[in-house]
C-alpha positions, -999 to 999 in steps of 0.1 A, spaced: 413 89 -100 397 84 -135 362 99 -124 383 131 -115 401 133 -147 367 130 -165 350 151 -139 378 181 -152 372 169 -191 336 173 -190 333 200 -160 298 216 -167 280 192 -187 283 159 -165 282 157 -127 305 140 -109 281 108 -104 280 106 -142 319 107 -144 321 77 -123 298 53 -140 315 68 -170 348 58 -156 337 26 -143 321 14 -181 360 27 -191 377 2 -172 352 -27 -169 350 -23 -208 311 -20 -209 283 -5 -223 269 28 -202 229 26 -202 215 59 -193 187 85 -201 208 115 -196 213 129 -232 246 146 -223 264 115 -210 253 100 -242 274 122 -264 309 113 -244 329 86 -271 353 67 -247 327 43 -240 299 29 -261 266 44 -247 231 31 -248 206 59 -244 170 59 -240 149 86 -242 121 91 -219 
């Protein structure tokens, strides 16, 4: 349910696969790692980006 709520928040700019690890950090309270520079601009989790 919460990757479909955040799936309608950030229609456009993250894909679906990206609203469930987003979800996922949400409720298991971690840190997201990822190299996608949009998901790293969503606040509801901390996010760890690296650039390559």
């Amino acid at each position: 349910m919460k990757a479909g709520e955040k799936k309608c928040k950030y229609r456009g700019s993250l894909s679906l696969a990206d609203c469930f690890a987003l979800a996922l950090a949400e409720v298991k309270e971690a840190t997201l790692l990822t190299t996608d520079s949009e998901l790293a601009k969503v606040r509801e989790v901390t996010v760890k980006h690296f650039s390559v």
